[in-house]
VEXNU-523228 format. One record per atom (N, C-alpha, C, O, CB): x, y, z; residue in three letters. Coordinates in pm, whole numbers, plus 50000, padded with zeros to 5 digits. Glycine has a CB too. Layout:
<rs>
XYZALA ...
</rs>
This chain:
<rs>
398816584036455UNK 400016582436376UNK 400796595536370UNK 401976594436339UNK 399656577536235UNK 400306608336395UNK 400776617736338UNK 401286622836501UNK 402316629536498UNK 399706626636232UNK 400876621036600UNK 401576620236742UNK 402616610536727UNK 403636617436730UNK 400606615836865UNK 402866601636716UNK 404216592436715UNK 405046598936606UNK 406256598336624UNK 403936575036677UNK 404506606936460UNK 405916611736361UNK 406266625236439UNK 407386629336408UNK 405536615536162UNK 405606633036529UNK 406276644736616UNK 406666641436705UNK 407576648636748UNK 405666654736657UNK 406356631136775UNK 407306627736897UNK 409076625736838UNK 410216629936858UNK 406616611136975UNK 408246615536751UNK 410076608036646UNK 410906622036593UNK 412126622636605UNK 409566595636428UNK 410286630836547UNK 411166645436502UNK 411606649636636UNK 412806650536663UNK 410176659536420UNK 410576652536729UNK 411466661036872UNK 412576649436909UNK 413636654536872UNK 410206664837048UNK 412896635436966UNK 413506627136945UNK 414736630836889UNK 415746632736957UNK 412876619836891UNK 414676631936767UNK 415376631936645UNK 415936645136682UNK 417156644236692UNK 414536630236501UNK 415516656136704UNK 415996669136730UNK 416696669636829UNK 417696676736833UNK 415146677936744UNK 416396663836903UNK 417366662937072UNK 417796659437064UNK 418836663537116UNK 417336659737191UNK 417966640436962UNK 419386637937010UNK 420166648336853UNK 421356647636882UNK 419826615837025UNK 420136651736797UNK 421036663536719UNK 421656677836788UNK 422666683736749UNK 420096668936605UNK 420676682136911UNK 421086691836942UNK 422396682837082UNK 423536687337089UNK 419656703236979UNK 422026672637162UNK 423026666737209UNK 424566662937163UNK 425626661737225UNK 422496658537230UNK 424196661737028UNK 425516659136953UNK 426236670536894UNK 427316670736834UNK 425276650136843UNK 425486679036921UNK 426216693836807UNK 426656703136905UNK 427486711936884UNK 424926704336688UNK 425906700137048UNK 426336709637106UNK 427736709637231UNK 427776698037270UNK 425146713437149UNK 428586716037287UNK 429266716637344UNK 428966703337484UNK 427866706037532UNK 429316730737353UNK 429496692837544UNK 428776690337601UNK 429046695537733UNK 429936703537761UNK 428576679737579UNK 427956689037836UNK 427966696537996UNK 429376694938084UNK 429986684138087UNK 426676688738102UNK 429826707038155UNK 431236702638202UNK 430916694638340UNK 431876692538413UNK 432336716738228UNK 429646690138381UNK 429816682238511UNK 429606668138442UNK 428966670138338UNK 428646686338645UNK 429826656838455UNK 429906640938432UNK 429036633238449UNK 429056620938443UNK 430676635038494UNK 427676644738486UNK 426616636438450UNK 425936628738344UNK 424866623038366UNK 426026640938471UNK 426496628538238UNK 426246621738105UNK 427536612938061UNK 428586618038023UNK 425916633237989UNK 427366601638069UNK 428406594038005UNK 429336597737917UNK 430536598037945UNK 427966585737953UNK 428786601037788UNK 429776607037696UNK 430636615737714UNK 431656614637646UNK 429326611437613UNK 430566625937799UNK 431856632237856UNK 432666632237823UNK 433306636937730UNK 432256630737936UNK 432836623637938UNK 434546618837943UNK 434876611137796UNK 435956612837740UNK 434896605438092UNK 433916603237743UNK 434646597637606UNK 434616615737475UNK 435366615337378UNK 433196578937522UNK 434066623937490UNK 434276634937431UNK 435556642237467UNK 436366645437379UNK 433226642237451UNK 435796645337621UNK 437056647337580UNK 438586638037575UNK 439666643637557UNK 437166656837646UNK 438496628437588UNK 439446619937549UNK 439826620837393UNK 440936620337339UNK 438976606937587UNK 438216622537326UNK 438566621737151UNK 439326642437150UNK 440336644837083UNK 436246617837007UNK 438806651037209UNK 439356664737237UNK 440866663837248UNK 441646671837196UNK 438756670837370UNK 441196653537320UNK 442696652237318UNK 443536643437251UNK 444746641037257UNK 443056650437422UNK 442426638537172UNK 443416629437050UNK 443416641836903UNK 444266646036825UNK 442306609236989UNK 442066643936925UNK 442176657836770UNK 443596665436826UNK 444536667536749UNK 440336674836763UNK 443626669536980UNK 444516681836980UNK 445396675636911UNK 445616678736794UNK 445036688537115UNK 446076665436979UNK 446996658236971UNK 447306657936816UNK 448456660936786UNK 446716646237041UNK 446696655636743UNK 446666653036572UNK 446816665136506UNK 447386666836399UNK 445266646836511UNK 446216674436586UNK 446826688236535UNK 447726693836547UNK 448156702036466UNK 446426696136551UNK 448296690136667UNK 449836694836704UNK 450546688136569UNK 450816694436467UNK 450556687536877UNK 450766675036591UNK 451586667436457UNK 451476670436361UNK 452516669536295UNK 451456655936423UNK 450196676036286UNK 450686678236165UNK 450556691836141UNK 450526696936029UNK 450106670536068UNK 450476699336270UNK 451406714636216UNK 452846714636220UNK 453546719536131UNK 451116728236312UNK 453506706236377UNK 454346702736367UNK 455396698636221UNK 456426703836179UNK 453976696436437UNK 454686688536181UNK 454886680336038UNK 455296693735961UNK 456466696635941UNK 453296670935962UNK 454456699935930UNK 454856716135842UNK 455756723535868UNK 456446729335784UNK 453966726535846UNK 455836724235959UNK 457346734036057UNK 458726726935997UNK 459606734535958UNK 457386730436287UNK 458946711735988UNK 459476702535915UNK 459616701735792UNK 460636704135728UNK 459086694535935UNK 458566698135753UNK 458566701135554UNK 459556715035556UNK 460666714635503UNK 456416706735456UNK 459046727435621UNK 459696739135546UNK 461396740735601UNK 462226747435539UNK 458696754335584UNK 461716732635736UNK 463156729035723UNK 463946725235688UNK 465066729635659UNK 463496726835749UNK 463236711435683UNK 464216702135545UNK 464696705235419UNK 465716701835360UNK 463596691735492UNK 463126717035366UNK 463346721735275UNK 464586731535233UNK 465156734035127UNK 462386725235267UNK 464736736135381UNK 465816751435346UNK 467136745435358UNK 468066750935299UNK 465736766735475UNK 467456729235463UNK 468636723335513UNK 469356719935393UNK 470576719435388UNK 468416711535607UNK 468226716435252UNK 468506714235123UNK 468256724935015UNK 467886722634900UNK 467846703435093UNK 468516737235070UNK 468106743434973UNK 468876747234862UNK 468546756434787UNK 467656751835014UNK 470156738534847UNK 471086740234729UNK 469356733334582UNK 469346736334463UNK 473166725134761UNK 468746728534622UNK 467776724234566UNK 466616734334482UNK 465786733934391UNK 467326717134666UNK 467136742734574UNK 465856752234523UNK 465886763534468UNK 466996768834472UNK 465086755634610UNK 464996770134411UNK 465386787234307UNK 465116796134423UNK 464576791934525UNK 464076793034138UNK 465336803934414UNK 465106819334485UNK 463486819234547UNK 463256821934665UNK 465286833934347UNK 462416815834449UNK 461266815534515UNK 460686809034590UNK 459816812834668UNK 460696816134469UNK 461306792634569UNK 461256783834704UNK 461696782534806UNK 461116775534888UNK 461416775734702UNK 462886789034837UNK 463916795734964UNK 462796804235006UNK 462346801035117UNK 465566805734920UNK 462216814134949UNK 461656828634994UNK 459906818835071UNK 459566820435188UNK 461376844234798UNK 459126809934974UNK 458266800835027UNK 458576797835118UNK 457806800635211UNK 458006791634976UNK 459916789935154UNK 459816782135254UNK 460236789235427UNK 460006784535538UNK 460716770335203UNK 460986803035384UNK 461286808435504UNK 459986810235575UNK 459646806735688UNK 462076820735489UNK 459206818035459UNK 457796825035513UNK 457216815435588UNK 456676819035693UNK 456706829835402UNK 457216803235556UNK 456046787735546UNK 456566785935702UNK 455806785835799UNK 456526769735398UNK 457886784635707UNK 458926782035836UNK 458376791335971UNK 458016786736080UNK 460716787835788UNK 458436806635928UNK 457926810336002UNK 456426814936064UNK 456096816536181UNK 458516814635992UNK 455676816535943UNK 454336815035977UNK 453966802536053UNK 453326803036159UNK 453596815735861UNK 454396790735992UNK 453966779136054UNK 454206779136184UNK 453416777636278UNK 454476768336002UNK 455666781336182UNK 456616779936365UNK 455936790236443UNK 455896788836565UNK 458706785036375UNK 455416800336390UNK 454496807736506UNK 453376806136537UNK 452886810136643UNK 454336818836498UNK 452716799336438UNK 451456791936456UNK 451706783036575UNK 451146785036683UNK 451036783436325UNK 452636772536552UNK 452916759536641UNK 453116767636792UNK 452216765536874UNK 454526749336582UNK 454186776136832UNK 454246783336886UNK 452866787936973UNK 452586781637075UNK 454806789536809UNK 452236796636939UNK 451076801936995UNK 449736790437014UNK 449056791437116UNK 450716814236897UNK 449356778436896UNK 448316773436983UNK 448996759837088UNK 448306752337157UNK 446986768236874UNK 450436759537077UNK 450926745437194UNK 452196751737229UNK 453286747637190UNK 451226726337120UNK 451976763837317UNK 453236770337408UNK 454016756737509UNK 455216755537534UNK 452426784437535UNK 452896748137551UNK 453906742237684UNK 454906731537604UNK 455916728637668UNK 452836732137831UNK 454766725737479UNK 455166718337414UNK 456826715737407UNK 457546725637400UNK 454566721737314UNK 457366703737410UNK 458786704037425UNK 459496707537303UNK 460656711637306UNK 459256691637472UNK 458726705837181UNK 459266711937064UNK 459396725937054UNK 460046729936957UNK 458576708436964UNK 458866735437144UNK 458966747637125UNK 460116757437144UNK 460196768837099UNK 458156750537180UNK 460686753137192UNK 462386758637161UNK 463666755536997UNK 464476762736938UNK 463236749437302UNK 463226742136982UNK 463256741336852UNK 463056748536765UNK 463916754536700UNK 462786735336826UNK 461356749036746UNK 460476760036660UNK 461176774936674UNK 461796780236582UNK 458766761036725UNK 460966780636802UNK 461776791136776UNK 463146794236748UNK 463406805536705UNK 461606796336845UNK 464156785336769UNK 465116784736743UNK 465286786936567UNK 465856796036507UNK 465466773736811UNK 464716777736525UNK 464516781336387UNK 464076789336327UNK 464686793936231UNK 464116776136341UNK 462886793736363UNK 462236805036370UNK 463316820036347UNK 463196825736239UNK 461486803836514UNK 464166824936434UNK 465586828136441UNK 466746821736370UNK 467826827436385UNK 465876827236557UNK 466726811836303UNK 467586812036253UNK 467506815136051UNK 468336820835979UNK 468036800036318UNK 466036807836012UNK 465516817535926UNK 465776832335930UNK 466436835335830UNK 464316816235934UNK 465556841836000UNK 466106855435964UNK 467426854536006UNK 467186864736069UNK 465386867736028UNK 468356852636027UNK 469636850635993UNK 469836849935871UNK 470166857235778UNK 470136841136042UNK 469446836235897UNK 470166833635671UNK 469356843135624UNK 469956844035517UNK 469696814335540UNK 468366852035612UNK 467466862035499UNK 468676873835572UNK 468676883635497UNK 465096865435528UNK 469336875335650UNK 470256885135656UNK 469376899835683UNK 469516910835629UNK 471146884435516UNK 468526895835776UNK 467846902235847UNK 468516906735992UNK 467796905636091UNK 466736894935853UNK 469576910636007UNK 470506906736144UNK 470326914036278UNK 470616909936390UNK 472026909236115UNK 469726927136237UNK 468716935436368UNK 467996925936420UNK 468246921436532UNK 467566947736324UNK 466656920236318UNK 465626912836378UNK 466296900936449UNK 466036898536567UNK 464566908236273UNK 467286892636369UNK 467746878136416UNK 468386878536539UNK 468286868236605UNK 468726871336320UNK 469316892236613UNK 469576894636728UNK 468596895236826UNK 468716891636944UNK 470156903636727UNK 467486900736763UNK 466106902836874UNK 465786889736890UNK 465806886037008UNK 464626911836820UNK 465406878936783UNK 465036869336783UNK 465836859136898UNK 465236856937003UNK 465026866836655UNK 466646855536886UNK 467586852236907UNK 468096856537081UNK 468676848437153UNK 468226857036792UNK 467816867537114UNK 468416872337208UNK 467206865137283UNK 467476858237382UNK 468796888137211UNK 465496866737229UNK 464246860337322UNK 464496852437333UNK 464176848637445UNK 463016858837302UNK 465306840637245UNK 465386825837271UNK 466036820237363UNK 465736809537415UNK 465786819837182UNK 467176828537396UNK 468326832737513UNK 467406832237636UNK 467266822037703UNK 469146849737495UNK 466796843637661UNK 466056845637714UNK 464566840037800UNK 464046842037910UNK 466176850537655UNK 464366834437713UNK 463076820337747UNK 463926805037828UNK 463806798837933UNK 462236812737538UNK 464826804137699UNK 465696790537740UNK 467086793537753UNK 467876794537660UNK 465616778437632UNK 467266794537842UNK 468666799837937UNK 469416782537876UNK 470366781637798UNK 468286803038189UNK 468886774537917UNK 469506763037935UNK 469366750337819UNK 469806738837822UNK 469016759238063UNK 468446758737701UNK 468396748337606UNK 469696745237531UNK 470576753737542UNK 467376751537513UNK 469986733337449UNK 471276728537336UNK 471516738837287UNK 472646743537301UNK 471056718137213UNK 470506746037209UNK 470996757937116UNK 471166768837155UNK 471086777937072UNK 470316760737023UNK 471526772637320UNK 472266786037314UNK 473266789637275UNK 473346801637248UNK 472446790337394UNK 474526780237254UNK 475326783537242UNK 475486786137109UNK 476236795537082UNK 475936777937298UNK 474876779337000UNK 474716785836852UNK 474116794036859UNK 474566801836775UNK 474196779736748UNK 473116799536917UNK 471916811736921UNK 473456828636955UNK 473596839536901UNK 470196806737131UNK 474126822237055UNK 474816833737073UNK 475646837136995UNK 475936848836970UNK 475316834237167UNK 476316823336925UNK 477696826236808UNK 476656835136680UNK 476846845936625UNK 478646805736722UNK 475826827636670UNK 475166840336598UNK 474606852936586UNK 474576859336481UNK 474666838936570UNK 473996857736733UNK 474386872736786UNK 475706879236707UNK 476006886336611UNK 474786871836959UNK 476336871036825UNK 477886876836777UNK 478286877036608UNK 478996886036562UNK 479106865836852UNK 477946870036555UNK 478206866936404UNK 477346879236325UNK 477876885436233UNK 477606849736357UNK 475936882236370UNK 475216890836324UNK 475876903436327UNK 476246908536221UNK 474096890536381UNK 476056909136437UNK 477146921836512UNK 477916924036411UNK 477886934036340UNK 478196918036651UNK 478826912636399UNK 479796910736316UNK 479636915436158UNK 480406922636094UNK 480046897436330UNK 478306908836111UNK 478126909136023UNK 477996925735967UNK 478526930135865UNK 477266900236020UNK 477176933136057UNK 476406948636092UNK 477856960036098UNK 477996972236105UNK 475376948136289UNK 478836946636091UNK 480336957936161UNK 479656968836253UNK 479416980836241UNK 481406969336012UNK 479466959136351UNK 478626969936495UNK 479776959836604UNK 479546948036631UNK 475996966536542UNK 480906967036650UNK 481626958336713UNK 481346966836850UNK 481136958036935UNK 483196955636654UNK 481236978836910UNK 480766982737008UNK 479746973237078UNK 479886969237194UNK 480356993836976UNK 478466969236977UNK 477486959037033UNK 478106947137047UNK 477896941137152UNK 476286956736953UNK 478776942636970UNK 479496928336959UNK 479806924537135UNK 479316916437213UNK 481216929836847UNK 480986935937147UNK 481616938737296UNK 480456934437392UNK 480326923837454UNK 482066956137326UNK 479286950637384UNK 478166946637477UNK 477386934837490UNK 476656933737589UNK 477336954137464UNK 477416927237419UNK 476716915937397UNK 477346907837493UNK 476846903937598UNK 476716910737258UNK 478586905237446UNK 479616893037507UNK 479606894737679UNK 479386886437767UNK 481486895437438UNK 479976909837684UNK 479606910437853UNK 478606909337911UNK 478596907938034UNK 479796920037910UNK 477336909537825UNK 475946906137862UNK 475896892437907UNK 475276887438000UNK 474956908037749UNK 476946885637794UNK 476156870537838UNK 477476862937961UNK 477296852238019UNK 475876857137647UNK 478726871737976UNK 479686868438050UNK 478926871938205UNK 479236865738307UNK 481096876738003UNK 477876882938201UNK 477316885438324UNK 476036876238346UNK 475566877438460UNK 477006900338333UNK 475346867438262UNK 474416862138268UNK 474106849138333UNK 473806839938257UNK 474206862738176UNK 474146846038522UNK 474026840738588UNK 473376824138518UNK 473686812838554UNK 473456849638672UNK 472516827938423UNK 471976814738375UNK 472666807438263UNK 472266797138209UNK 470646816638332UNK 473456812438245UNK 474506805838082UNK 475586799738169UNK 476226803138268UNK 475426821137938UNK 475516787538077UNK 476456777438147UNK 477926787338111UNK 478176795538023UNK 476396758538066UNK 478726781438235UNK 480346785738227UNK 481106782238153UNK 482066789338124UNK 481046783338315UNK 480916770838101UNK 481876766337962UNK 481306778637852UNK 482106785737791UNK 481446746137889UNK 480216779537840UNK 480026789837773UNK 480006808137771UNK 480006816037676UNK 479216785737754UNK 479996809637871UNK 481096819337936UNK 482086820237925UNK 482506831437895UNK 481276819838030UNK 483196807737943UNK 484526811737905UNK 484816813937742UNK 485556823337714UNK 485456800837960UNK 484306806037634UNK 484186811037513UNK 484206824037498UNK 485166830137451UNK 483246807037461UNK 482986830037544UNK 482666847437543UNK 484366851037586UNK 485076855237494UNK 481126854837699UNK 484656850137650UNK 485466859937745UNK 486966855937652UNK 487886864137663UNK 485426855037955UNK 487156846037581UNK 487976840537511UNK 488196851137405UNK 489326854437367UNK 487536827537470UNK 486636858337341UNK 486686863337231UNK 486786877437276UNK 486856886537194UNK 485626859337143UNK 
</rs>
């Protein structure tokens, strides 16, 4: 009897260490492939509801006639901690120009306008061709503006009048101003 309750513990132990542990990357064990399929539904669930957060703290600021001074200041932080979170663990993600976009546009409104040019200028930079360059740049320019740094203002505009990847309608704007 006492050979069959140690067999049943080693049993019992193996299949625990099978389940706890990483499993084998060749496909010799069935479960595998159903392990990482569930690997890519967690990712998947994690993207969304960091995603989801990046959201909460936008909506929050899109309405922030709503809020006191300390929930503006919450939600920038929330905005951007979160959006760099989202950012760094799901880079290939199609939301990620978004995220940073916002990301940049939070230090704008905090009137941060050094950083929001830097910001802003990477976003340029990454996505030549996303929707929001052309707000990303009016706000360069708006920042400049803001800094009464019109020397940079200038350099800027010819930066992006020379910038092979910015659409030409948006080029002629620049060159307008």
């Amino acid at each position: 009897c006492n050979v069959l309750f140690y067999f049943y513990i080693i049993f019992i132990s193996f299949f625990f260490f099978l389940m706890i542990r990483r499993p084998p990357r060749s496909t010799l064990f069935p479960y595998t492939a159903l392990f990482r399929s569930s690997q890519r539904i967690l990712h998947k669930e994690r993207e969304e509801k960091l995603y989801g957060a990046v959201l909460s703290y936008y909506y929050a600021l899109k309405n922030k006639d709503n809020l006191d001074y300390y929930q503006i200041v919450f939600a920038r932080d929330g905005l951007k901690v979160t959006g760099r979170s989202y950012v760094s663990y799901f880079p290939d993600s199609y939301r990620v120009p978004d995220v940073l976009f916002n990301i940049a546009w939070i230090t704008y409104d905090e009137g941060k306008h050094d950083e929001a040019i830097a910001e802003f200028s990477r976003f340029i930079e990454r996505y030549p061709k996303s929707k929001e360059v052309k707000a990303a740049i009016h706000l360069i320019l708006d920042s400049f503006h803001l800094k009464e740094d019109y020397e940079g203002l200038v350099r800027y505009g010819k930066k992006i009048i020379n910038n092979s990847q910015i659409e030409k309608k948006i080029k002629g704007e620049m060159q307008e101003i």
